[in-house]
N, C-alpha and C positions, 0 to 999 in steps of 0.2 A: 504493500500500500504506500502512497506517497502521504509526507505527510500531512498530519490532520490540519484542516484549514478551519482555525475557529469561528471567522466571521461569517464562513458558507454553516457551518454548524449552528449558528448564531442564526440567519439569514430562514434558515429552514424551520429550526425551533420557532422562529416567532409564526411562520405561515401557519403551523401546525395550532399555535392558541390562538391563533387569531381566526385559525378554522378555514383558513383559503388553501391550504397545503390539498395535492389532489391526488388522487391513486391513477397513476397513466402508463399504468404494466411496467414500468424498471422492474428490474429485477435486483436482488440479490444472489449475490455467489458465490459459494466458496468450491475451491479445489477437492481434488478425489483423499487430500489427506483433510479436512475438515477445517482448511483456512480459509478466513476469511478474504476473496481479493475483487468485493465491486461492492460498493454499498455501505463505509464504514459513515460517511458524513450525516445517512438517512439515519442509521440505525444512533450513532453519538446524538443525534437530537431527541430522537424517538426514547432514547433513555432519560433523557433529563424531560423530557414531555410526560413519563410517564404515565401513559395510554394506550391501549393499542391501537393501530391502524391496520391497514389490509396494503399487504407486501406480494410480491411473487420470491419466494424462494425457490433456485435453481442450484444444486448438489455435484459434484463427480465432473469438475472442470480439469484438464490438464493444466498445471501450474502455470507454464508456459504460457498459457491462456493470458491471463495479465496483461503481457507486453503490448495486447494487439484492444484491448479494453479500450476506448474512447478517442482513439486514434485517428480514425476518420469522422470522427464526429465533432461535427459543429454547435457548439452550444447557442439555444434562439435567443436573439437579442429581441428588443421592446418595438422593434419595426416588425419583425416578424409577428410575433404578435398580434399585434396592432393589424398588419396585412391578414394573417388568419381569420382575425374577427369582423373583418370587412370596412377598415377605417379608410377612406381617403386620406391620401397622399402619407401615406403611414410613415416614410421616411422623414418627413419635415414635420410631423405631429411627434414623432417620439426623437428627434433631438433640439425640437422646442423644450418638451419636457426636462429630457435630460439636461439642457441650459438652465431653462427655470430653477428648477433643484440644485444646481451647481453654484449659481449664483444667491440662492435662498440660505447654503451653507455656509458664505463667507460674509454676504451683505455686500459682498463686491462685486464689479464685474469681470473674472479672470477667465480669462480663455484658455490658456494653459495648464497642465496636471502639475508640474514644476513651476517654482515662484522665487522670487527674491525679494523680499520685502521690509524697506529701512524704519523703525520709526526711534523716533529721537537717537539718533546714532547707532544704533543695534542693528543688525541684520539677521531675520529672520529666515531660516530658508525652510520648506516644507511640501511635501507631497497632497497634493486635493485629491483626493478619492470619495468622490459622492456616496455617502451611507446608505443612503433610502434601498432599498432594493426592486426589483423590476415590477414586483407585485407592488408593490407603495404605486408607481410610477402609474401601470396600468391601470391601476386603481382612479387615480387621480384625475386622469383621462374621465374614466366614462362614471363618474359621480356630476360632472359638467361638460359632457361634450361638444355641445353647442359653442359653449365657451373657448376651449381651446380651437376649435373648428375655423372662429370666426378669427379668431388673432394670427393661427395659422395662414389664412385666405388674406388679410390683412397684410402680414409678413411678408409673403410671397408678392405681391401687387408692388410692394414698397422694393423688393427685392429687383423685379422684372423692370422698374421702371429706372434706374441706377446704377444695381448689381456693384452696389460701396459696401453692403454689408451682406452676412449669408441669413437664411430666412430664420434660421436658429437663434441668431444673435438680436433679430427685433423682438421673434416672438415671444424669445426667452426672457427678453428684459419687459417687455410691453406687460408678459405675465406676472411677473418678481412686481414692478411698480405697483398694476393694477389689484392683486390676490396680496401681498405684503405689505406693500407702502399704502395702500388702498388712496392711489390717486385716482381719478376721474379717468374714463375715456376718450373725455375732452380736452383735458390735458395730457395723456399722450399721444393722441394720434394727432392734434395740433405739432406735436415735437417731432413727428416723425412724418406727418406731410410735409413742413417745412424742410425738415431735410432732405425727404427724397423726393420732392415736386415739384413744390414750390420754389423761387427766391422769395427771400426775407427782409422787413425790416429789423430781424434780429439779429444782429451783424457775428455773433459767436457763431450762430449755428452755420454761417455764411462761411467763417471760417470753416470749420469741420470738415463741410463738403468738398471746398478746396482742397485742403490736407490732404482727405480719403482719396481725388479725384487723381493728386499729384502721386499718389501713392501706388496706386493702380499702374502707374506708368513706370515708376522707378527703380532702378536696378538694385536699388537695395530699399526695400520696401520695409516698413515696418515689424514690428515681433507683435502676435496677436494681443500680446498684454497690453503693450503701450498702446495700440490701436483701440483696444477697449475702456483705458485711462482718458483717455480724449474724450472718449464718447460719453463715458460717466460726466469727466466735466463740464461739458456741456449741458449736458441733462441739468446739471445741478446748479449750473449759472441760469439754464433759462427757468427753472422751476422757482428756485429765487427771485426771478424778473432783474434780473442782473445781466449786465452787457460787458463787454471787452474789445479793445479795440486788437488786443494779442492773444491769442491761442497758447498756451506752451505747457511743456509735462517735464516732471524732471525725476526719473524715477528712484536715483539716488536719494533728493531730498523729499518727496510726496510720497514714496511710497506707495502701496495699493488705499485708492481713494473709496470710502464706501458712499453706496447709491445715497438718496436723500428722496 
């Protein structure tokens, strides 16, 4: 067995009380000498769940068997899913999601799984790995579909008309602002016309677009973090009804700026 992974142990434990864990024929297996070699994850929850469930138990594998265990197997992501249960555009719904929760985790907007982040002299560095798990996620989805549906369709529009930002990075933040920050709809799609339709009397966001537009061209383009630092600031100059006549990020001394 490889070793035991406790957050997939952890991950499964909670489907199991929370009653969404589902019987879909895995099997269990041990070898012809009575080892255990497929199913130690199911079974480590199932013991601290203390319950039963309904399992397939399969006996009298060649040891060898092992090596060839999960090899070809691709584990479903949140679009598959999503695609299964007949969602539209399931690829841009379940990595708005995955954005939304990523950015729900820090209060920031990082694009990145690696970070560097200064605040008063210190530097921080650390791995982001979104906790929720994919049940959380799916979950989330179809408790308001409508909802993510529409920010998705939203996202996409803003996206098509531009293509400065990916449909993940509006919808995700449009969702974090509007389900979190609980701003209005009117004040973000205000922020997000202006930047991808309109021109502005609001000379920040004027800024941005330039940035994004010059950046799109340039042989050394931006790192998603700092691209997503910008974009915070702005949000957070215009939400304030605050202007600038300079754009600028410095990520040595600002550090990861959180939403407002």
């Amino acid at each position: 067995n490889r070793n035991r992974n406790k957050d997939h142990v952890k991950s499964l434990l909670n489907n199991m009380k929370q009653g969404t864990w589902r019987f879909n024929g895995d099997t269990i297996r041990f070898d012809r000498g009575g080892e255990l070699i497929d199913g130690q994850h199911r079974l480590a929850a199932l013991v601290e769940f203390g319950k039963p469930l309904p399992m397939i138990v399969v006996k009298g594998f060649d040891k060898e068997a092992i090596k060839t265990i999960d090899q070809e197997v691709k584990p479903r992501n949140l679009a598959d899913l999503f695609k299964m249960n007949g969602v539209k555009d399931a690829t841009n719904v379940s990595a708005t999601i995955n954005r939304f929760f990523a950015i729900s985790e820090t209060n920031s907007f990082i694009s990145s799984n690696r970070y560097n982040n200064s605040h008063g002299g210190g530097t921080i560095s650390g791995n982001l790995k979104c906790k929720i798990t994919i049940d959380a996620k799916y979950n989330e989805y179809f408790a308001n579909p409508d909802l993510w549906d529409n920010i998705v369709l939203y996202a996409r529009r803003c996206y098509k008309n531009t293509r400065l930002l990916r449909v993940s990075d509006i919808g995700g933040m449009y969702a974090f602002l509007y389900l979190r920050m609980h701003h209005s709809d009117e004040e973000i799609i205000g922020f997000f016309d202006r930047l991808c339709f309109t021109q502005t009397d609001v000379n920040v966001i004027n800024l941005l677009r330039d940035l994004l537009i010059r950046d799109l061209v340039s042989k050394n383009p931006m790192t998603s973090l700092v691209k997503s630092q910008y974009l915070v600031k702005t949000w957070n100059y215009y939400i304030k009804g605050k202007d600038v006549k300079v754009l600028s990020y410095n990520k040595n001394t600002e550090g990861i700026i959180d939403l407002i």
